[in-house]
N, C-alpha and C positions, 0 to 999 in steps of 0.2 A: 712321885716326880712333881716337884713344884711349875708352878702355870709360869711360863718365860712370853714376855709381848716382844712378838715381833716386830723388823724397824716399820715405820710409817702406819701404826694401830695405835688400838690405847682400847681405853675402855671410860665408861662414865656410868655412876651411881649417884641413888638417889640421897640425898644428906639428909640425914637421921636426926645428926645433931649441931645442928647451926648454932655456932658463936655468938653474933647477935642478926639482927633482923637486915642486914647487909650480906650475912652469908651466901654464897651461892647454893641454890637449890640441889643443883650438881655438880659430883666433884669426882676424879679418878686422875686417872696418870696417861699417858704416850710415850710414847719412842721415837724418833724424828729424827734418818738419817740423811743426813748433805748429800746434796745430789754431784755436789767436787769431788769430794774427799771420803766420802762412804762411813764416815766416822757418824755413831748416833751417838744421840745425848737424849735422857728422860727427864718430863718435865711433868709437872703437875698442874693438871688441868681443872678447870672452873667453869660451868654453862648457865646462864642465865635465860630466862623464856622473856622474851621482850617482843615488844606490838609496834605493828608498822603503823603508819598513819591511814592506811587502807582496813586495815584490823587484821591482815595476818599476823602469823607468829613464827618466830624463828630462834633460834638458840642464838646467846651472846658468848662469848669466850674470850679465857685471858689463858696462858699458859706462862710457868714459870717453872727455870728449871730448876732441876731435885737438887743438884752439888751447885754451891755460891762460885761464881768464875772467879779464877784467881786473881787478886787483886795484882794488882804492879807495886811496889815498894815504892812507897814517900822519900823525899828527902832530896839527897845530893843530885844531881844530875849526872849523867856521864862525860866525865873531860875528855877533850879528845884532843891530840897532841897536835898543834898546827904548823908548827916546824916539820912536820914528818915528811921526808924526800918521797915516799912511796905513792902519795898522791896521785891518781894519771890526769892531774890537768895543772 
């Protein structure tokens, strides 16, 4: 049975093999369901260990999701008839 993340988890691992010297240290995925609409979306997550000016430390994070949103189509605009009686004003 393969591992399924549940909505509002994730998981984060250590990066083994960073790209270059900007890589994030940690990297793993999450699940993030709307608290509207109940619908999750998975995104792919990134932590950084970063210092406060106090000298603690705390994780930084960017998350970004797995599927690109769909774009809107360029181009023409939508004409819209302005003769139209059906107007209510």
């Amino acid at each position: 049975m393969a591992y399924e993340t549940k909505p509002n988890t994730g998981s984060l691992f250590k990066n083994n093999k960073p790209k270059n010297e900007k890589s994030a240290p940690y990297t793993g995925s999450v699940k993030i369901e709307c608290p509207h609409c109940q619908q999750a979306s998975e995104h792919w997550q990134s932590a950084w260990v970063n210092e406060k000016n106090d000298g603690s430390k705390y994780f930084g994070q960017k998350f970004n999701p797995k599927t690109a949103p769909a774009e809107q189509p360029k181009g023409e605009a939508k004409a819209y008839d302005l003769e139209d009686d059906n107007i209510p004003f």
